[in-house]
BALOBA-1460 file (C-alpha; in Angstrom, 3 decimals):
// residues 131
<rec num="1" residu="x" x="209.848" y="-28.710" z="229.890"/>
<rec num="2" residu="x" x="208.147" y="-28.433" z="226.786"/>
<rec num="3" residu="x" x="205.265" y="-30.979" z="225.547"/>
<rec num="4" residu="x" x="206.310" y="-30.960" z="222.216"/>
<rec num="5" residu="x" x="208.727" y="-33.233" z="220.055"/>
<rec num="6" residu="x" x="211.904" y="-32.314" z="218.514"/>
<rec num="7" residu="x" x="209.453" y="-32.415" z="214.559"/>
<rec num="8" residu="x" x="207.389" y="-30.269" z="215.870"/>
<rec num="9" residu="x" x="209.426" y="-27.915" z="218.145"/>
<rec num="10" residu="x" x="211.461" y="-27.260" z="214.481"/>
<rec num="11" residu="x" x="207.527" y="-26.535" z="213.205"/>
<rec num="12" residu="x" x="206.771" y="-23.662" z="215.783"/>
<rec num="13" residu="x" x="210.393" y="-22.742" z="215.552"/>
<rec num="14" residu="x" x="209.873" y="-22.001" z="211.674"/>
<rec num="15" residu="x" x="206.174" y="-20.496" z="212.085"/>
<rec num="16" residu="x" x="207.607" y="-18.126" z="214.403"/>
<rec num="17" residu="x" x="210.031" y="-17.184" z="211.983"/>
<rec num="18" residu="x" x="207.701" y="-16.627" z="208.872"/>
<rec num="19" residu="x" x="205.595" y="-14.811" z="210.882"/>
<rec num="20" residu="x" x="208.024" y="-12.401" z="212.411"/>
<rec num="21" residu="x" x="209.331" y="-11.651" z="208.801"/>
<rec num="22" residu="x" x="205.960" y="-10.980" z="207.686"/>
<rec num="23" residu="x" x="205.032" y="-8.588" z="210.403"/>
<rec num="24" residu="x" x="208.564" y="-6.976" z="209.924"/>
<rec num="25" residu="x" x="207.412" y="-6.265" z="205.847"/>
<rec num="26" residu="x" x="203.863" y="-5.270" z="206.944"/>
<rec num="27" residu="x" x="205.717" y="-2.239" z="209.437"/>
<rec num="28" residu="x" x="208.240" y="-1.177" z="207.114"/>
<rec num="29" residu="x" x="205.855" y="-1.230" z="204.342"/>
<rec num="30" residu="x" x="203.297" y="0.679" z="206.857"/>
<rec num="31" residu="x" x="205.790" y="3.202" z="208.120"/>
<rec num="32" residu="x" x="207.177" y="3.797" z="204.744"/>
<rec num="33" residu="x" x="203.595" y="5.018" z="203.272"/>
<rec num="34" residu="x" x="203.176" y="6.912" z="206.121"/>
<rec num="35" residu="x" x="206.597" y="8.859" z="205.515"/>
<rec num="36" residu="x" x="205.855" y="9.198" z="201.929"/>
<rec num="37" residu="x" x="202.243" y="10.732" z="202.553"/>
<rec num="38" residu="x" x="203.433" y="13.133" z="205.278"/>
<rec num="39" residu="x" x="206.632" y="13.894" z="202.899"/>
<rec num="40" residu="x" x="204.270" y="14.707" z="199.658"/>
<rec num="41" residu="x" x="203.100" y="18.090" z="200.728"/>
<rec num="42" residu="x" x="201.164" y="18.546" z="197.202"/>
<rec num="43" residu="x" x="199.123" y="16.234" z="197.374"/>
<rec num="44" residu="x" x="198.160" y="17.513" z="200.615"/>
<rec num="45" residu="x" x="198.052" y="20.897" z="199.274"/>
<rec num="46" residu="x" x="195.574" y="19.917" z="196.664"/>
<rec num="47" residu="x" x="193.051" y="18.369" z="198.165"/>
<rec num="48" residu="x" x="190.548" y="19.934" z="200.799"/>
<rec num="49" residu="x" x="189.782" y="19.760" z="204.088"/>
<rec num="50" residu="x" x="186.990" y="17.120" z="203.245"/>
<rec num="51" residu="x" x="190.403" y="14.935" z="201.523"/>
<rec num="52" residu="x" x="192.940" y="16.044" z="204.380"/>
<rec num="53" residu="x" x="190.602" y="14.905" z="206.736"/>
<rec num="54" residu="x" x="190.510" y="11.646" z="204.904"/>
<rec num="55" residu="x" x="194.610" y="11.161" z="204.543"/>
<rec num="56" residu="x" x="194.604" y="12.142" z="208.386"/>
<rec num="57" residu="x" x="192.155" y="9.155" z="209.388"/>
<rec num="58" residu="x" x="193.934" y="6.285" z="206.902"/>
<rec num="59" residu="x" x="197.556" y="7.562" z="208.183"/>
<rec num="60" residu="x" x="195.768" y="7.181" z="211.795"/>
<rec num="61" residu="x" x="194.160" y="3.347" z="210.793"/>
<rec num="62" residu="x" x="198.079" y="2.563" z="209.184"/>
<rec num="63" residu="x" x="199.626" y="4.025" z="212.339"/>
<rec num="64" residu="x" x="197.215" y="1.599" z="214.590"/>
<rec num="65" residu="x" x="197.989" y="-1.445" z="212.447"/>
<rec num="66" residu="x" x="201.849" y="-0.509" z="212.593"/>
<rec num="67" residu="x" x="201.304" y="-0.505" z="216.316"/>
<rec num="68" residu="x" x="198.806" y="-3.451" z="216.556"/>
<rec num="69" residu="x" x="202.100" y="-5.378" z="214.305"/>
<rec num="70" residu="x" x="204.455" y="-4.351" z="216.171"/>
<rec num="71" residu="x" x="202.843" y="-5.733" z="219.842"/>
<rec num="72" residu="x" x="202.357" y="-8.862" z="217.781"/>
<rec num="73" residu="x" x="206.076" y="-9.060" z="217.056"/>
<rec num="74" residu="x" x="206.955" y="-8.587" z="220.616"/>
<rec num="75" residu="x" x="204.661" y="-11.308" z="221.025"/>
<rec num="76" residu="x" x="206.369" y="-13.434" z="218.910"/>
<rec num="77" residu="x" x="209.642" y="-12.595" z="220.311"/>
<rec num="78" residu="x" x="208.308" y="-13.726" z="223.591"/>
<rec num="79" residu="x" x="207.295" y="-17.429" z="222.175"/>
<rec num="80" residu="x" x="210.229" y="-17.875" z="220.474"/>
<rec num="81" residu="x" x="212.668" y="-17.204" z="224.119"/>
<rec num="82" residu="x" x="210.109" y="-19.498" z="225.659"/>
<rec num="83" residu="x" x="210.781" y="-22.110" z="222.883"/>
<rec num="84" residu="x" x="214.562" y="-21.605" z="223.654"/>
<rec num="85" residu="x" x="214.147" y="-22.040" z="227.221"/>
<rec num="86" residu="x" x="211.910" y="-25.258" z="226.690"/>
<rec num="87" residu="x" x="208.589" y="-23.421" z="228.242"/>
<rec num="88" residu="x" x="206.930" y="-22.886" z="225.250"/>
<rec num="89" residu="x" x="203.807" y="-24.572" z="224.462"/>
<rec num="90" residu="x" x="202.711" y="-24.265" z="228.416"/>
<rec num="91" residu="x" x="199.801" y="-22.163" z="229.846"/>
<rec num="92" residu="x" x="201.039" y="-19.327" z="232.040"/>
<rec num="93" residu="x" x="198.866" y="-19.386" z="234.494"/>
<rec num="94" residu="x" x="198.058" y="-23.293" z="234.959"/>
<rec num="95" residu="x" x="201.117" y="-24.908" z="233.869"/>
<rec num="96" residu="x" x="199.007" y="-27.213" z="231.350"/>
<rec num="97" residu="x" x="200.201" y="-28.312" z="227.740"/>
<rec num="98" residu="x" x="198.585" y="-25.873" z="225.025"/>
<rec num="99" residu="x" x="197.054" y="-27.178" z="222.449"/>
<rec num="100" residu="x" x="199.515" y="-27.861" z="218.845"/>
<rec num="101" residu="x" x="196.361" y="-26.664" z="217.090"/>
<rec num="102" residu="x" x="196.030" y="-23.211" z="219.543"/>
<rec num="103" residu="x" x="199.519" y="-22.511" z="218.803"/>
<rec num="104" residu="x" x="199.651" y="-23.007" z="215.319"/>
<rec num="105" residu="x" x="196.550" y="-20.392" z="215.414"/>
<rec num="106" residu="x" x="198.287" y="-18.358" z="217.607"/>
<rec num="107" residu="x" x="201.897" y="-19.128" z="218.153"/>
<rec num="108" residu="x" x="202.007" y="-15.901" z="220.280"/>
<rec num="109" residu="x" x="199.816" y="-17.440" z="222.952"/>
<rec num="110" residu="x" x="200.550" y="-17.991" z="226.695"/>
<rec num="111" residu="x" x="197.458" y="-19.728" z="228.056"/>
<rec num="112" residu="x" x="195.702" y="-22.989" z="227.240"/>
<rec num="113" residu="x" x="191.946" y="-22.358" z="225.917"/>
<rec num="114" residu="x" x="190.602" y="-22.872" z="229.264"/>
<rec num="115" residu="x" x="192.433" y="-20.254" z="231.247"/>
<rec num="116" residu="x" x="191.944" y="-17.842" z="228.113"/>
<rec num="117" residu="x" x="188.643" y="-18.344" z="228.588"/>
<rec num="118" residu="x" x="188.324" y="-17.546" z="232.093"/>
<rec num="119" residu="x" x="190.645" y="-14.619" z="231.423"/>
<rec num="120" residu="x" x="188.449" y="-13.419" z="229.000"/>
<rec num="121" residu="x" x="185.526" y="-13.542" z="231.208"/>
<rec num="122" residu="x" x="187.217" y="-11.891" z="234.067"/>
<rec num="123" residu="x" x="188.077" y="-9.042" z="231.624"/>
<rec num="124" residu="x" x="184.918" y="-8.479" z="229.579"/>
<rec num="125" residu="x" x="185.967" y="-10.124" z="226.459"/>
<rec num="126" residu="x" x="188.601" y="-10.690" z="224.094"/>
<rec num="127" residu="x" x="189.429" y="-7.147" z="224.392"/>
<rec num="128" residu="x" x="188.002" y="-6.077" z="227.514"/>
<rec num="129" residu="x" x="185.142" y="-4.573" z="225.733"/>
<rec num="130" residu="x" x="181.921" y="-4.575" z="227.963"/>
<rec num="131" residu="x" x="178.341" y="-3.549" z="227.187"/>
């Protein structure tokens, strides 16, 4: 059962929304320049390998962020079938409220700062990066 009220259940439900239709622009928009500089073989053809090399690695970074968008969308997806269900807004792993102000951050999120933290630890970091 979710910790939330009805006000602000209709809140996450709309920030989930906005931000779904934003990430759907941002990967259309992404994939689209992608198409159009892999379709434009003159401008490939007159620049030189020093350029290529250069369109190559900014196709490659818009590629990553269509990627890193689109695991955010699934995210998103995610949060808005546990709002449906009523589990939204509750840590995964201790069954705790999450904090309005966490979610609002990150309406994608699953764990309450604690656990995340702990997680995180575990892990290596954020991103499991370790020195």
């Amino acid at each position: 059962m979710s910790a939330f009220s009805p006000t602000q259940i209709a809140e996450f439900r709309e920030l989930l929304s906005r931000r779904a239709e934003q990430l759907l622009a941002e990967i259309r928009t992404k994939l689209a320049e992608a198409r159009s500089e892999r379709v434009a073989p003159d401008a490939v053809a007159a620049t030189d390998g020093g350029d290529k090399a250069l369109l190559d690695v900014a196709s490659d970074i818009d590629l990553a962020m269509v990627r890193r968008d689109v695991e955010e969308l699934r995210e998103i997806e995610r949060a808005q079938a546990r709002l449906a269900d009523g589990s939204f807004g509750l840590c995964g792993d201790c069954g705790t409220a999450i904090a309005a102000e966490r979610l609002r951050a990150y309406p994608g999120a699953t764990r309450c700062t604690a656990c995340q933290s702990d997680e995180e630890r575990r892990s290596g970091g954020a991103h499991g990066a370790k020195l």
